[in-house]
Structures are given as structure tokens and as C-alpha cells.
C-alpha positions, 0 to 999 in steps of 0.5 A, a space after each residue: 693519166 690514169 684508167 679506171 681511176 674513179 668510183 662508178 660515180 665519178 665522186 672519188 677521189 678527191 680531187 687534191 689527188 688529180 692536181 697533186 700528180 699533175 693529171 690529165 687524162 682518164 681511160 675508162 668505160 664502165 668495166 666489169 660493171 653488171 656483168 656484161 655490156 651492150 653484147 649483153 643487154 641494153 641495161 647492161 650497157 646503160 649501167 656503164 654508160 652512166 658510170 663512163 658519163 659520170 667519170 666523163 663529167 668529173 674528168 671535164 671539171 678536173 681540167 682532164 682528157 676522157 679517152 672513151 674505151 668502147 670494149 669497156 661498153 660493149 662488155 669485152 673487158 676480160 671478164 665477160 664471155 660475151 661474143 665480139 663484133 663480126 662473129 659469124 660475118 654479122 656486123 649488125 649488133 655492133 652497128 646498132 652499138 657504135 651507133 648507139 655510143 655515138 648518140 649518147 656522146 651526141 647527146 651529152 655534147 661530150 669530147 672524148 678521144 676515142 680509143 676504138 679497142 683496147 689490147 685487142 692482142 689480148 684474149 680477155 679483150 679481143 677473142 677471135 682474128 687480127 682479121 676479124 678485128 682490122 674489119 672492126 677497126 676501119 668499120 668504127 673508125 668510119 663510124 667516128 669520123 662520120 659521126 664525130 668528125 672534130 673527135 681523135 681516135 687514138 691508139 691502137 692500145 696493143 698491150 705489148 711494145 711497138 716492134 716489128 717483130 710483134 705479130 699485131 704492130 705490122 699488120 696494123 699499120 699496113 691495114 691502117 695505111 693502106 685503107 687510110 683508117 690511121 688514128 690520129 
């Protein structure tokens, strides 16, 4: 598999490239396109909507997996300085977005596996408390099986290896089990 392997329209590149390296799955959501996502303005987040449809459509037609990266979307892809879900105790801009990402999947009768967010133990890509994002967490993963009951969520992907002496593994795991928010 691969992240951000495609052009903003999903045309490139050919598709002897997927075959040749046995592909199956693709990992994206828009990054680093206009500047923002839907942290940032509706408009923002429908430019990578239809680039995360486009590479959807041409992943599909390759034979492959789509793994949605939702961080991607709502614009914390570690070039933006957009807020994050939970700041100053407020869930509802973030509602408004997985509900929002929801539909559209909905919408595009699309089957994708749900990576919630990306290298949250990163700075670029989660900003604010393992708290903070464990609320997230189980907030979207609810939001999914609600929502999408047929779809996988996947991960965590945390960018650094499974251990038990990693600072975000354990309490992940604990938060997982013990509010049944497992991914799949």
C-alpha cells in the first residue's frame, strides 16, 4: 500500500505502477490541499473531499482498499494551524465534521476503512492531550459504528512502534478496552 500516491485527481499514475508492485491499499484524505480543511472552512474541506473522492474512485477501479484519513480532512495534516477537535471542551465543530465526512461516504456509497487519526503522537498531527484525543477517539468511533456499522476502523497509526514503554500505546489500549472502542 501506499499514502498520498495519487494526483489530486486520482489520474496518475498509471495504473501498470498498482499492478506491477502487487498493491492493495491506499491512505489518503486531501492534505496539505488549500491550505486548511474543515477546521478551516467548508470550501477547504470540499477541495480535499474531492480529491479523497477522486483517489477513492481510482483505488476502487485498481482492485484496492481505501483507508480514509479524516486528519487529512479536517486539516490537521502538519502544515495547518488550524484548532483540534475538543478545544476548550467544544465538541460541536467536530460533530458537525464526522457527521459531515459521514454523509459524503454515505452519499458516494463508498467502503473505506476508517483510520480515525493519524500519528496523533505527533505534534503536526495532534497538538493538545492524549486525554484530549482518547475523547476524540471514542467520540468518532461511535460516530462510525452509528453511522457505517459494515465499515473497519483501523489503527491507531501512532508513528512510533508498539511497545510498552511508548507513552501513547498503554494508555490507548486501557482507553480502548475498557470503553470497548477497539478498532477492528
Amino acid at each position: 500500500g501506499m499514502i498520498y500516491g495519487l494526483t489530486v485527481d486520482g489520474s496518475q499514475p498509471p495504473d501498470h505502477f498498482f499492478k506491477d508492485i502487487k498493491w492493495h491499499f491506499e491512505r489518503a484524505g486531501g492534505a496539505q490541499l488549500n491550505g486548511g480543511g474543515y477546521a478551516t472552512s467548508l470550501a477547504e474541506y470540499r477541495t480535499r473531499w474531492n480529491a479523497t473522492l477522486a483517489q477513492y474512485k481510482r483505488t476502487v477501479a485498481l482492485g484496492g482498499t481505501f483507508v480514509i484519513l479524516p486528519h487529512d480532512l479536517w486539516g490537521a495534516d502538519g502544515t495547518t494551524s488550524t484548532g483540534f477537535p475538543g478545544d476548550n471542551g467544544s465538541w460541536t465543530q467536530f460533530d458537525n465534521f464526522v457527521n459531515q465526512l459521514i454523509s459524503d461516504v454515505k452519499a458516494n456509497n463508498m467502503t473505506v476503512e476508517w483510520d480515525l487519526w493519524n500519528e496523533p503522537d505527533l505534534s503536526g498531527f495532534w497538538g493538545r492531550s492524549q486525554s484530549q484525543y482518547l475523547q476524540m477517539w471514542s467520540r468518532f468511533h461511535a460516530a462510525v459504528r452509528a453511522g457505517l456499522p459494515g465499515q473497519l476502523i483501523v489503527g491507531p497509526s501512532i508513528a512510533n512502534p508498539p511497545s510498552s514503554s511508548n507513552s501513547s500505546w498503554t494508555p490507548f489500549l486501557n482507553h480502548a478496552k475498557a470503553n470497548t472502542v477497539a478498532p477492528d
